[in-house]
N, CA, C and O atoms as a Tripos MOL2 file, in Angstrom:
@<TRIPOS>MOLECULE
protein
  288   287    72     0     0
PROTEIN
NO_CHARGES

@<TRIPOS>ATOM
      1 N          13.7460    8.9120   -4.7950 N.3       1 UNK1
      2 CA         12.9210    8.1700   -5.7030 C.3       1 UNK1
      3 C          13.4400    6.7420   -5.8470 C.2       1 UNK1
      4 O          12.7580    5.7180   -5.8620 O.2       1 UNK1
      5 N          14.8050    6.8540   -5.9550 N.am      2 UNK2
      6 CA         15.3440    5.3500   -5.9130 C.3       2 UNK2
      7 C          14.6220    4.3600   -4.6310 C.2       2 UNK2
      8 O          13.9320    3.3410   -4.6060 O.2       2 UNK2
      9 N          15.1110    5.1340   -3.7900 N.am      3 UNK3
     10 CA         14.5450    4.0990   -2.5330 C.3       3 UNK3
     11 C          13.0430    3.5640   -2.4370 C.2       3 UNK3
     12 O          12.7390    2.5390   -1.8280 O.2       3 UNK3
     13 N          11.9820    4.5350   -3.2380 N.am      4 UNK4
     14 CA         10.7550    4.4900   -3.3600 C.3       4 UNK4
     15 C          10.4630    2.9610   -4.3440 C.2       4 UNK4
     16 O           9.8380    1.9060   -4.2460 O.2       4 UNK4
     17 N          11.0430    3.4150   -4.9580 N.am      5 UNK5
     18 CA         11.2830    2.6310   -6.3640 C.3       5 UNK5
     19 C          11.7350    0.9150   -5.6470 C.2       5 UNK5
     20 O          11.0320   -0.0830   -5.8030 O.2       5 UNK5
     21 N          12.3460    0.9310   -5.2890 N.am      6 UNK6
     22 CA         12.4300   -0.1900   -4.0230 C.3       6 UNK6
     23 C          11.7080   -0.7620   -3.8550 C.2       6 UNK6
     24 O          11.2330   -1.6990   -4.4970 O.2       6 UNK6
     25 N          11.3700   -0.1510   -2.6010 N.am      7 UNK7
     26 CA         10.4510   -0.1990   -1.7620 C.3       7 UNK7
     27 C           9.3140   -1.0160   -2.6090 C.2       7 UNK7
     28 O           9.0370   -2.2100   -2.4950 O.2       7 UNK7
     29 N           8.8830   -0.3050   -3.2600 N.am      8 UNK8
     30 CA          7.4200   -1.2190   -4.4770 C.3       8 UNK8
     31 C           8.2340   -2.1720   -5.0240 C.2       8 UNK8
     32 O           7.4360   -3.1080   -4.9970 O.2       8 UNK8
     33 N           9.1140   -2.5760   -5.4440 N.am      9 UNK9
     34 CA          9.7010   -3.6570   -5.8160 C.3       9 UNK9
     35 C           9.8070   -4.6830   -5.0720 C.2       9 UNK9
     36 O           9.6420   -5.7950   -5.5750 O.2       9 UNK9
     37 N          10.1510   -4.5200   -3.5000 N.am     10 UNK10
     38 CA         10.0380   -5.2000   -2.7850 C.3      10 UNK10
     39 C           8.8340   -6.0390   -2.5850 C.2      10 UNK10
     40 O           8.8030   -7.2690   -2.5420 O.2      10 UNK10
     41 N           7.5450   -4.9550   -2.4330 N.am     11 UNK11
     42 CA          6.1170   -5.3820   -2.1080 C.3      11 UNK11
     43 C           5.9990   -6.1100   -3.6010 C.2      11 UNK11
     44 O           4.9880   -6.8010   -3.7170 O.2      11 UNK11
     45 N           6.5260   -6.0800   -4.2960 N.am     12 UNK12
     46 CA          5.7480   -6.6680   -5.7130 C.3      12 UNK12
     47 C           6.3620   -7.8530   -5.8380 C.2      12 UNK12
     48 O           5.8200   -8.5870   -6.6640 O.2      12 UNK12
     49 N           7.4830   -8.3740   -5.2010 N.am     13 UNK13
     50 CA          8.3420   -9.8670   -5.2480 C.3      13 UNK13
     51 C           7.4260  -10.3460   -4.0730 C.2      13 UNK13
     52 O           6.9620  -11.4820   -4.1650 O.2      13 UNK13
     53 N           7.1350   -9.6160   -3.0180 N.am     14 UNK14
     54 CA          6.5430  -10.0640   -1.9180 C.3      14 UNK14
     55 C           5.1320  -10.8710   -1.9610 C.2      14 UNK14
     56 O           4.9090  -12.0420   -1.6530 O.2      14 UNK14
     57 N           4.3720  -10.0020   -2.3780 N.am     15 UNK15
     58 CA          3.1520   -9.9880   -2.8680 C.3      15 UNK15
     59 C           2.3630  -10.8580   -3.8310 C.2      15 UNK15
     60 O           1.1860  -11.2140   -3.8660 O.2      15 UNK15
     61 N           3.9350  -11.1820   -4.9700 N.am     16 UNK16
     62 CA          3.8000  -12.3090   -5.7140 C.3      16 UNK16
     63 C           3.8280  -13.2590   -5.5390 C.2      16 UNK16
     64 O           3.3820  -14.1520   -6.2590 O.2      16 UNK16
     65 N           4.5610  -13.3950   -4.1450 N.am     17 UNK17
     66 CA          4.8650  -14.8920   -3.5860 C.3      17 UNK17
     67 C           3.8760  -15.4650   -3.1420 C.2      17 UNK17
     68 O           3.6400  -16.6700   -3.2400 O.2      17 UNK17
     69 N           3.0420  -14.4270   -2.4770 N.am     18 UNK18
     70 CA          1.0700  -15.3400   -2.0310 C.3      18 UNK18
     71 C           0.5670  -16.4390   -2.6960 C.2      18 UNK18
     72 O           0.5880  -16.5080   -3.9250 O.2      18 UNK18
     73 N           0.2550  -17.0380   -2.2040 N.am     19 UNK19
     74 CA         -0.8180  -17.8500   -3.0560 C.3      19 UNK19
     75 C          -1.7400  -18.2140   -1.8010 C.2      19 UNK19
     76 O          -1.4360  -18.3060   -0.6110 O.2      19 UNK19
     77 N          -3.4120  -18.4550   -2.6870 N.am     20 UNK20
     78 CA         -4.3620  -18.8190   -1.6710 C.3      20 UNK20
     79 C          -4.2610  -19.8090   -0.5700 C.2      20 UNK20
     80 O          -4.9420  -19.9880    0.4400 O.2      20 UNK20
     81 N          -3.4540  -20.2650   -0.9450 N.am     21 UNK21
     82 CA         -2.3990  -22.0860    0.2510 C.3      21 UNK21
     83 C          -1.9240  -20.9060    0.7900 C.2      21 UNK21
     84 O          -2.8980  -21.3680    1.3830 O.2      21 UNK21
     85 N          -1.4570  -19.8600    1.2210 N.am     22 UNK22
     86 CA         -0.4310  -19.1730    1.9560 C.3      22 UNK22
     87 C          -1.4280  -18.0060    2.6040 C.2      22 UNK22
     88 O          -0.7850  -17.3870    3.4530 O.2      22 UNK22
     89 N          -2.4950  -17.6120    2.5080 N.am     23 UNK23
     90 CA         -3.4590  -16.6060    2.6250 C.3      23 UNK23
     91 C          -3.4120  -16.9740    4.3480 C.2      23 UNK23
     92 O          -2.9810  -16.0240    5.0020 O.2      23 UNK23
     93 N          -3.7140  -17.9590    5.0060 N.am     24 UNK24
     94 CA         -3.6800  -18.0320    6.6070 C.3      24 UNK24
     95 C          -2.2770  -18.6040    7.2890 C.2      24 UNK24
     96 O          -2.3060  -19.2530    8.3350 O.2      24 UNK24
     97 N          -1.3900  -18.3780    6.7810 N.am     25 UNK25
     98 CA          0.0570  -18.3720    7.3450 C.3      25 UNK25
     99 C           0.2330  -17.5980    8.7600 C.2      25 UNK25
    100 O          -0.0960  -16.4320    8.5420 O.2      25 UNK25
    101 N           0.4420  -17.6820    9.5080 N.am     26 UNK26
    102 CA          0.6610  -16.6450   10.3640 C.3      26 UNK26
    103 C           2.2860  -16.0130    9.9660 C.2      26 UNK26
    104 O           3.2700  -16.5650    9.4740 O.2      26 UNK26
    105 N           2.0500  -14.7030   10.4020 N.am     27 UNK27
    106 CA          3.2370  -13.7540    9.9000 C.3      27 UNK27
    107 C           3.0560  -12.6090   11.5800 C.2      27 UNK27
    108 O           2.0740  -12.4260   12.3010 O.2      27 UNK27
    109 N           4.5990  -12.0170   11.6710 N.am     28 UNK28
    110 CA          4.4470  -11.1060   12.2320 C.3      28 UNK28
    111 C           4.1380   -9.6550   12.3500 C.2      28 UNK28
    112 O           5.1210   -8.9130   12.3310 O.2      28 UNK28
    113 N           2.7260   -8.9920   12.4920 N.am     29 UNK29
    114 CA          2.3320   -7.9720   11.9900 C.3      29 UNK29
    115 C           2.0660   -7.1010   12.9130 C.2      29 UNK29
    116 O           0.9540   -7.1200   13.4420 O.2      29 UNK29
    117 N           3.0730   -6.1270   13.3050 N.am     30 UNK30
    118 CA          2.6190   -5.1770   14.5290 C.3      30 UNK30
    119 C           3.0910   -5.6750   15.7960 C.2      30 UNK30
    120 O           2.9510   -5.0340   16.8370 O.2      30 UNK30
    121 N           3.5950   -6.6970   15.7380 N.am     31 UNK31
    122 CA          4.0410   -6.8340   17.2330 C.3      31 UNK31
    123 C           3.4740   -8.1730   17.5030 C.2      31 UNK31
    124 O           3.9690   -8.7250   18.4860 O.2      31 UNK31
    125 N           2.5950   -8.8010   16.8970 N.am     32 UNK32
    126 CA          1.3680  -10.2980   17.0720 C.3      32 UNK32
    127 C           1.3790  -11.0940   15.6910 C.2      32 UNK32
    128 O           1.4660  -10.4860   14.6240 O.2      32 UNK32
    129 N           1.3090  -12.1330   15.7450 N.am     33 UNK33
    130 CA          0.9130  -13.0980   14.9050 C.3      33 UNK33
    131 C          -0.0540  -12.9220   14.3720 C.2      33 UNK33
    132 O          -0.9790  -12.6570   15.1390 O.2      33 UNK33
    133 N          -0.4060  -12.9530   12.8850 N.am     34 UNK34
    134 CA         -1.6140  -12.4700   12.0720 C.3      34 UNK34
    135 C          -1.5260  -13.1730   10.9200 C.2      34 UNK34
    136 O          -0.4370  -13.4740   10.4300 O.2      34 UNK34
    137 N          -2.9970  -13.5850   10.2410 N.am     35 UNK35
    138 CA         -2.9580  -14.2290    8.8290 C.3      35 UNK35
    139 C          -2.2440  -13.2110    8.0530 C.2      35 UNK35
    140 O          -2.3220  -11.9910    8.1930 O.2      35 UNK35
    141 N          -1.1340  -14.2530    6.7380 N.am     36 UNK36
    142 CA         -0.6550  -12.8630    5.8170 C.3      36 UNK36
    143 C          -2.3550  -12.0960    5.0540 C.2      36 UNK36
    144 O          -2.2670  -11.1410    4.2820 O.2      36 UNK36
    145 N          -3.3800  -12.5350    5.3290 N.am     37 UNK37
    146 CA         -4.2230  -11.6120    4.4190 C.3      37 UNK37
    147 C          -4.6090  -10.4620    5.5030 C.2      37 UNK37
    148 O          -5.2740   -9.4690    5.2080 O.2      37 UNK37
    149 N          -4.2610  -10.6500    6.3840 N.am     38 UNK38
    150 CA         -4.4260   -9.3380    7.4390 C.3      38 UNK38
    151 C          -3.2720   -8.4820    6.8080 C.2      38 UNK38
    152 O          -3.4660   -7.3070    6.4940 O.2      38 UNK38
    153 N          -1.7990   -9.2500    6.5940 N.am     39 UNK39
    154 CA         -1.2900   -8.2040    6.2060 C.3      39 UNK39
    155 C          -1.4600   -7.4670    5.0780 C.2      39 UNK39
    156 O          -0.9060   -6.3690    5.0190 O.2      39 UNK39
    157 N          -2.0580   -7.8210    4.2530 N.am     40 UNK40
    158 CA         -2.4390   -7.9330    2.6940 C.3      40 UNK40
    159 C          -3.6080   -6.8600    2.8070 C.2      40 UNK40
    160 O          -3.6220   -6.0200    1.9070 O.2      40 UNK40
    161 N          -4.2390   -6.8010    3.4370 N.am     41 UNK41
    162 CA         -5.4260   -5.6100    3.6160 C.3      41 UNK41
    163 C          -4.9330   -4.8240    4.2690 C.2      41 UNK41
    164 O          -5.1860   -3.6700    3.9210 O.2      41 UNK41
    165 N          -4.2230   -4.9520    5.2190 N.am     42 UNK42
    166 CA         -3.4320   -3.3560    5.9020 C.3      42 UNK42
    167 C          -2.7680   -2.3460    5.2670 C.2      42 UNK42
    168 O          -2.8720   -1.1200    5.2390 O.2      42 UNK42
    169 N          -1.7070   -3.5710    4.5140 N.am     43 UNK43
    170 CA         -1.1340   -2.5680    3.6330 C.3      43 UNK43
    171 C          -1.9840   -1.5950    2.4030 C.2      43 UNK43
    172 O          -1.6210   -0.4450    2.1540 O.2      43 UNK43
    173 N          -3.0040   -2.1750    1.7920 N.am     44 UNK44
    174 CA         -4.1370   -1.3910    0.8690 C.3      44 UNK44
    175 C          -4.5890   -0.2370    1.8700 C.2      44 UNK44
    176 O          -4.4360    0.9430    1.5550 O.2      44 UNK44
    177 N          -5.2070   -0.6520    3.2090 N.am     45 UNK45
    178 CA         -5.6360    0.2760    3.7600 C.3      45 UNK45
    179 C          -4.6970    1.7620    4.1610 C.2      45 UNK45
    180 O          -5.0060    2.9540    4.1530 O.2      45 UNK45
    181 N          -3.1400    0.8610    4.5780 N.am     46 UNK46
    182 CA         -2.0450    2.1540    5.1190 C.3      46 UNK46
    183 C          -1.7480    2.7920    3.6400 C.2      46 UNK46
    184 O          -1.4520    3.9850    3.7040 O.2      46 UNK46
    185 N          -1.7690    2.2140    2.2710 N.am     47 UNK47
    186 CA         -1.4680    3.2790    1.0840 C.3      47 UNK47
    187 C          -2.4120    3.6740    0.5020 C.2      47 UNK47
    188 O          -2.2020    4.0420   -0.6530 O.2      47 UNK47
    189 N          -4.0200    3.7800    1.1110 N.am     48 UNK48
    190 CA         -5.1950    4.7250    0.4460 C.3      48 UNK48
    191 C          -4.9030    5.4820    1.5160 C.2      48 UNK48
    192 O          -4.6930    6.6500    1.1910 O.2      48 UNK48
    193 N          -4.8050    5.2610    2.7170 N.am     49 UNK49
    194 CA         -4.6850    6.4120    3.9890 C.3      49 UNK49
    195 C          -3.6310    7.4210    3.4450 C.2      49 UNK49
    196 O          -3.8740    8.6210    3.5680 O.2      49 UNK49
    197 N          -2.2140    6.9190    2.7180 N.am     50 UNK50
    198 CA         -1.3590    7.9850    2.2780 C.3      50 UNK50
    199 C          -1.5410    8.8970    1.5510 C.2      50 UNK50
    200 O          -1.1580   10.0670    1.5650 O.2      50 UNK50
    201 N          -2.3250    8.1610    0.7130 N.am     51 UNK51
    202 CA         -2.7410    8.7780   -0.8300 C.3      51 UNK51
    203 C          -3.8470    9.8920   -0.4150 C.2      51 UNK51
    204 O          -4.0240   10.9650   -0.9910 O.2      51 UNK51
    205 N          -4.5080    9.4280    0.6430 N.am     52 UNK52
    206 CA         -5.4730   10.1250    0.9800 C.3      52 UNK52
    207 C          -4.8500   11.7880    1.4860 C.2      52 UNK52
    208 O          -5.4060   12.8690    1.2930 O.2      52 UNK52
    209 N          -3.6530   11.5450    2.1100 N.am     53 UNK53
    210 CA         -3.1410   12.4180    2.8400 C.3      53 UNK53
    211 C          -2.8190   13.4960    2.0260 C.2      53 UNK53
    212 O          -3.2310   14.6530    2.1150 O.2      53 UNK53
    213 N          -1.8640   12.9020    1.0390 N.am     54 UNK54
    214 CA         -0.9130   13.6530   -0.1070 C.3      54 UNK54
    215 C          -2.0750   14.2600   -1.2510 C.2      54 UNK54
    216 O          -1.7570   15.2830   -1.8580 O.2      54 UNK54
    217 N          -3.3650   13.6500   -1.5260 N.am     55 UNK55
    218 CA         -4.5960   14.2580   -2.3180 C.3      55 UNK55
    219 C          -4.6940   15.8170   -1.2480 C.2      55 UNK55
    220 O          -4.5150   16.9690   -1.6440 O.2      55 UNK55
    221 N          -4.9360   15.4950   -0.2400 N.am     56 UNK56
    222 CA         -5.5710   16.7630    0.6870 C.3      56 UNK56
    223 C          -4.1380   17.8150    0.6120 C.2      56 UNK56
    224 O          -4.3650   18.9480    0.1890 O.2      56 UNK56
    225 N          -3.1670   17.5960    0.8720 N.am     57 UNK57
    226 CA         -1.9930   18.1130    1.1320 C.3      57 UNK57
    227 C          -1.8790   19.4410   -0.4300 C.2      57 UNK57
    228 O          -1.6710   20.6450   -0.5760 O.2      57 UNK57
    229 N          -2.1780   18.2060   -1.3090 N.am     58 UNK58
    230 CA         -2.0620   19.1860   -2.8860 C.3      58 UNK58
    231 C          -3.1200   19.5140   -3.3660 C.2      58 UNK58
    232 O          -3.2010   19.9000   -4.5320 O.2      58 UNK58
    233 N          -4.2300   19.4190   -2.4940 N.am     59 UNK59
    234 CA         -5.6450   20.5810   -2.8800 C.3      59 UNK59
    235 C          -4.9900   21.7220   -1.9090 C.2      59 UNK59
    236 O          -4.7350   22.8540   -2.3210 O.2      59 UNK59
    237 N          -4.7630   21.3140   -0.6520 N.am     60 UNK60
    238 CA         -4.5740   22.6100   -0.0060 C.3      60 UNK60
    239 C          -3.4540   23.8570   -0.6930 C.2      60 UNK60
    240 O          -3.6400   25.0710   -0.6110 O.2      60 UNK60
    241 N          -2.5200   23.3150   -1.2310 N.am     61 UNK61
    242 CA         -1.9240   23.8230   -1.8830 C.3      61 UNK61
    243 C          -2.0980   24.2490   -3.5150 C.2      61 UNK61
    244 O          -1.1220   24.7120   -4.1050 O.2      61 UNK61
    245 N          -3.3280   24.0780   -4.1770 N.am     62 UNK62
    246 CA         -4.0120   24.6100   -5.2400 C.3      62 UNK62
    247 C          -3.8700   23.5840   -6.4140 C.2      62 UNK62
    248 O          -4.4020   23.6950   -7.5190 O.2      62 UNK62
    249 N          -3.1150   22.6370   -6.0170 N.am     63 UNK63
    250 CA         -3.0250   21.3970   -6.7510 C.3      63 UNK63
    251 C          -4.0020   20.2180   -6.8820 C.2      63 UNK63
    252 O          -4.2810   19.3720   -6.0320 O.2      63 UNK63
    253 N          -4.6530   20.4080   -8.6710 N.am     64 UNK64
    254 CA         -5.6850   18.9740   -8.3170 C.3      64 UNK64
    255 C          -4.4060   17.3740   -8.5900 C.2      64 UNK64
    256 O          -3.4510   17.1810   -9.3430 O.2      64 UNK64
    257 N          -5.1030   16.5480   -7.5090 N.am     65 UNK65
    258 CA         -3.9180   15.4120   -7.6250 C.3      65 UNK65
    259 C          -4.2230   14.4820   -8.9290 C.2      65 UNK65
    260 O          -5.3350   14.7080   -9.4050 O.2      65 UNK65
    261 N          -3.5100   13.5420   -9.5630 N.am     66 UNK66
    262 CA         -3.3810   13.5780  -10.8130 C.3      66 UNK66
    263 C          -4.7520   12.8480  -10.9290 C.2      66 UNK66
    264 O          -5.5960   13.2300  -11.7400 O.2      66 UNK66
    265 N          -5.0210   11.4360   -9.8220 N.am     67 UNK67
    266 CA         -5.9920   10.8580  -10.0170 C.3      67 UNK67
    267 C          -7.3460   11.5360  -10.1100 C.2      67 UNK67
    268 O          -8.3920   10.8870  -10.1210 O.2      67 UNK67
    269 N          -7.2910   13.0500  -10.1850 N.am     68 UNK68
    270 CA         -8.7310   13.6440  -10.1300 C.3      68 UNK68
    271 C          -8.5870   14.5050  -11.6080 C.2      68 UNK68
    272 O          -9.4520   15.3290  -11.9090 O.2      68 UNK68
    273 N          -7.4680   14.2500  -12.4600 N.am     69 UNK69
    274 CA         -7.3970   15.0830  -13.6550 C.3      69 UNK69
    275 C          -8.2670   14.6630  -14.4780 C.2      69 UNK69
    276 O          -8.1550   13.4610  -14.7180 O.2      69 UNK69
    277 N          -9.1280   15.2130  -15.0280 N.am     70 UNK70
    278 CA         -9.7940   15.2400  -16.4240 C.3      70 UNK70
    279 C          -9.1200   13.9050  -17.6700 C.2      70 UNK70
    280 O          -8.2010   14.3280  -18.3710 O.2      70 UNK70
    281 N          -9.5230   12.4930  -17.9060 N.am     71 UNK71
    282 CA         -8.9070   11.6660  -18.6240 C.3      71 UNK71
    283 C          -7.7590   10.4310  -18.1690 C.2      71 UNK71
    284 O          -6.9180    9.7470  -18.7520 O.2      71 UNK71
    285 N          -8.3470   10.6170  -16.5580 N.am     72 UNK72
    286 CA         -7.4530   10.0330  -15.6630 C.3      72 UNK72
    287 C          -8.9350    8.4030  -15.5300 C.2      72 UNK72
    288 O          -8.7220    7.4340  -14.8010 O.2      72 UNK72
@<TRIPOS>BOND
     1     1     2 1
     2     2     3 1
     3     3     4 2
     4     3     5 am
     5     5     6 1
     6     6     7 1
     7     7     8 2
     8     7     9 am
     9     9    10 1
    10    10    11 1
    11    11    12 2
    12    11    13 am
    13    13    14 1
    14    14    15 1
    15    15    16 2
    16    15    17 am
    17    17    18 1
    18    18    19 1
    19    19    20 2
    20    19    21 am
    21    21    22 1
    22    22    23 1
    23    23    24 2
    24    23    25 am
    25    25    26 1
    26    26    27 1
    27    27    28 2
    28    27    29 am
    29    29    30 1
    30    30    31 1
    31    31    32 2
    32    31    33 am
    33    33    34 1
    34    34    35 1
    35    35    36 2
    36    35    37 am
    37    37    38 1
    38    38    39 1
    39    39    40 2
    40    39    41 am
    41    41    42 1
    42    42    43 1
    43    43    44 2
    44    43    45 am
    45    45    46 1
    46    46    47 1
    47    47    48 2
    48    47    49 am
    49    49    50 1
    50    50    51 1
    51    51    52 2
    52    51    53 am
    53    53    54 1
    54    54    55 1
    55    55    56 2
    56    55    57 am
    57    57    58 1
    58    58    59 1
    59    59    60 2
    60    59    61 am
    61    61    62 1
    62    62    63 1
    63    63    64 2
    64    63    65 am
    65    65    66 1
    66    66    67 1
    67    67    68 2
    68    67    69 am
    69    69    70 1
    70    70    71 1
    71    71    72 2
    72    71    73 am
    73    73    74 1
    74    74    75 1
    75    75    76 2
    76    75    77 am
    77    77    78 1
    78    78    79 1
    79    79    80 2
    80    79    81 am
    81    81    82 1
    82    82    83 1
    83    83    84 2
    84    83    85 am
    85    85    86 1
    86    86    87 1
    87    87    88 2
    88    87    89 am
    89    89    90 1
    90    90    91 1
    91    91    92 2
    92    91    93 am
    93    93    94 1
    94    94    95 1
    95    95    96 2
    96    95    97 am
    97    97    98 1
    98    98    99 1
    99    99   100 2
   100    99   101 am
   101   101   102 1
   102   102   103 1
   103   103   104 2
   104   103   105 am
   105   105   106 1
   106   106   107 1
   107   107   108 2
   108   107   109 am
   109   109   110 1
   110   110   111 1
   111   111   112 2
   112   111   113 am
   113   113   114 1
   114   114   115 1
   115   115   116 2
   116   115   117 am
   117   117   118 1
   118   118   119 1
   119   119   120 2
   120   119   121 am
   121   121   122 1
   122   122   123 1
   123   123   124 2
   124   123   125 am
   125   125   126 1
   126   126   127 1
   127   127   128 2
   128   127   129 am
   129   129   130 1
   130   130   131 1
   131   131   132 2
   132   131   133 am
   133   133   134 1
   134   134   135 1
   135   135   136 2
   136   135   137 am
   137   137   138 1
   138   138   139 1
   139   139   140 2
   140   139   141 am
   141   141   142 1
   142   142   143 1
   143   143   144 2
   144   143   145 am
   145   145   146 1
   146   146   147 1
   147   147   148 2
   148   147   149 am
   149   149   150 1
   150   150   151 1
   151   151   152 2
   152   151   153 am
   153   153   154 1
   154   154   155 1
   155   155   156 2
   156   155   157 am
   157   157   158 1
   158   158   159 1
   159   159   160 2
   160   159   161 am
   161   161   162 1
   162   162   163 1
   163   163   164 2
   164   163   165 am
   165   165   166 1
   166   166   167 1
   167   167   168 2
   168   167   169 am
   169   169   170 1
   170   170   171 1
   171   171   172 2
   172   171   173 am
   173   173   174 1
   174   174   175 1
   175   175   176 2
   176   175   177 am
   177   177   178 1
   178   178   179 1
   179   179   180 2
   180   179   181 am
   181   181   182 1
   182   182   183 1
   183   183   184 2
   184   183   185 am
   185   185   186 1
   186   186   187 1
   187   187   188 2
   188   187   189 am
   189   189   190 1
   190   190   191 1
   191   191   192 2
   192   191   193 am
   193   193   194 1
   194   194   195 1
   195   195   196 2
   196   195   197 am
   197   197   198 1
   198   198   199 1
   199   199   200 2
   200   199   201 am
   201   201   202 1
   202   202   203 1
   203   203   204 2
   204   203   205 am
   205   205   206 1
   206   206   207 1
   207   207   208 2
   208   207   209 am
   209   209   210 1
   210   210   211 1
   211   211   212 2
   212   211   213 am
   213   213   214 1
   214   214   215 1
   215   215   216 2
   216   215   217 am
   217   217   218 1
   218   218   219 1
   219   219   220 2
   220   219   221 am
   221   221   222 1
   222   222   223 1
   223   223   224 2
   224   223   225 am
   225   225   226 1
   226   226   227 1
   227   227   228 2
   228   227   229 am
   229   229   230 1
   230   230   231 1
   231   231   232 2
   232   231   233 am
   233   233   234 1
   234   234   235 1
   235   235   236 2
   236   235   237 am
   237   237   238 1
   238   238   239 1
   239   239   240 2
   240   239   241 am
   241   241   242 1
   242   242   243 1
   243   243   244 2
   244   243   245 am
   245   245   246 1
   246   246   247 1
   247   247   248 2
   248   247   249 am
   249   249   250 1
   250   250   251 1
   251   251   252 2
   252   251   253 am
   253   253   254 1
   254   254   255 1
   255   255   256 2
   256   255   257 am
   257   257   258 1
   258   258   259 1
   259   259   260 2
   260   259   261 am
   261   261   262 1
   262   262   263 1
   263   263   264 2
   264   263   265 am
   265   265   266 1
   266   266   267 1
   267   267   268 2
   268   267   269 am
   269   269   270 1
   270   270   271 1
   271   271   272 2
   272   271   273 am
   273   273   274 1
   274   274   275 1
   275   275   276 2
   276   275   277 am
   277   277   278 1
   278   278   279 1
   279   279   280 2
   280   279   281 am
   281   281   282 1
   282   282   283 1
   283   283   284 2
   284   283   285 am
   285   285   286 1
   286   286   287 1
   287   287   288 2
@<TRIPOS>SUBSTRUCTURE
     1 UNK1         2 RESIDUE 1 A UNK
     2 UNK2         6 RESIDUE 1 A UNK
     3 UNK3        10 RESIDUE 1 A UNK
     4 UNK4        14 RESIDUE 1 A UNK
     5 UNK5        18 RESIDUE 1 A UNK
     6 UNK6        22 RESIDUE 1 A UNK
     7 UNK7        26 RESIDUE 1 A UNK
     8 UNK8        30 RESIDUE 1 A UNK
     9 UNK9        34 RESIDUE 1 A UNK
    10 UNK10       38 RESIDUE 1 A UNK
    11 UNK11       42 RESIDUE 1 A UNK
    12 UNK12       46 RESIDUE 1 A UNK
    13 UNK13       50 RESIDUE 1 A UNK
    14 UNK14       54 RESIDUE 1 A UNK
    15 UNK15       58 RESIDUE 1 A UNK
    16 UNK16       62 RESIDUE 1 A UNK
    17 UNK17       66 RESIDUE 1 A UNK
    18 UNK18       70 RESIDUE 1 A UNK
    19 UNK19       74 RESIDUE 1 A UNK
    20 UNK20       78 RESIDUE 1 A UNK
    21 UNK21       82 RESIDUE 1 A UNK
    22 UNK22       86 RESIDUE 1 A UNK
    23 UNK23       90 RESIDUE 1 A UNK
    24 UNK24       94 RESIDUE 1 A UNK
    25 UNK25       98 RESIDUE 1 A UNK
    26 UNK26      102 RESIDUE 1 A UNK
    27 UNK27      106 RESIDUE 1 A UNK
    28 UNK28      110 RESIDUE 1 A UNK
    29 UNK29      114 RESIDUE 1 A UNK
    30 UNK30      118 RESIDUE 1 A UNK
    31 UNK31      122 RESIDUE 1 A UNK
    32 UNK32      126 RESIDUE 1 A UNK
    33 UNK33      130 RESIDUE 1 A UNK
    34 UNK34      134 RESIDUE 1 A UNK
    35 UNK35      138 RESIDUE 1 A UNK
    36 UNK36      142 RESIDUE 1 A UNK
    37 UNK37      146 RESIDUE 1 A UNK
    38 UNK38      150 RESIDUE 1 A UNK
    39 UNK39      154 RESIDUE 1 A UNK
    40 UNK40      158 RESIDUE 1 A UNK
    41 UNK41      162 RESIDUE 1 A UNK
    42 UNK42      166 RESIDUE 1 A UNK
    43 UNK43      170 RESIDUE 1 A UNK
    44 UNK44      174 RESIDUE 1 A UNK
    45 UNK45      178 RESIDUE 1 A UNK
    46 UNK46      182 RESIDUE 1 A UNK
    47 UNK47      186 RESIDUE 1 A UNK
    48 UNK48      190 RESIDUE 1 A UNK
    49 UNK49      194 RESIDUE 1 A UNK
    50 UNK50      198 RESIDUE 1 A UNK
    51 UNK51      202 RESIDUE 1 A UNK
    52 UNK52      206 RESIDUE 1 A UNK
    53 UNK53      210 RESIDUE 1 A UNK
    54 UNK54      214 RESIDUE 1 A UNK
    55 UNK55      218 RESIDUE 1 A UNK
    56 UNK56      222 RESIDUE 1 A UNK
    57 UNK57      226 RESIDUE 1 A UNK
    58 UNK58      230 RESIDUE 1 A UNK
    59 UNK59      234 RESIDUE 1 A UNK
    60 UNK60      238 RESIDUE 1 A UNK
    61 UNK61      242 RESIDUE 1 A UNK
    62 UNK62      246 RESIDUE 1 A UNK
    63 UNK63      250 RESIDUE 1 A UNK
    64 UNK64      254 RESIDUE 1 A UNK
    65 UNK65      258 RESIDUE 1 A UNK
    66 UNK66      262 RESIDUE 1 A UNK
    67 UNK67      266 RESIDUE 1 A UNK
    68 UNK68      270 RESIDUE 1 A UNK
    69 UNK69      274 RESIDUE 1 A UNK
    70 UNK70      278 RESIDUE 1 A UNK
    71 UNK71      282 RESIDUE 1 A UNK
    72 UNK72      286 RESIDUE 1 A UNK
């Protein structure tokens, strides 16, 4: 959890640092040069893909995930 805990800390110093002047920077993403808002949408896209994973993972296992609880 620590390392998790990180990890989002990291993206959240990171993330803060954007500004719309910085939105077509090129950055290295994957191996190629890419605007940081390419990276900026990947990453949304690679942590709904997770979330997506870990939702299915804990229905299969009889678990509703929290974002589907009643008051959520």
């Amino acid at each position: 959890m620590a390392a998790l805990r990180a990890s989002f800390a990291r993206c959240d110093t990171a993330f803060a640092a954007v500004t719309d002047a910085k939105l077509m920077n090129q950055v290295s993403y994957y191996g190629s040069n890419s605007p940081t808002v390419s990276l900026l949408f990947g990453a949304v896209f690679d942590w709904s893909d997770h979330y997506a994973q870990e939702a299915i993972y804990l229905r299969l296992n009889g678990i509703l995930p929290p974002s589907a609880r009643q008051g959520n």
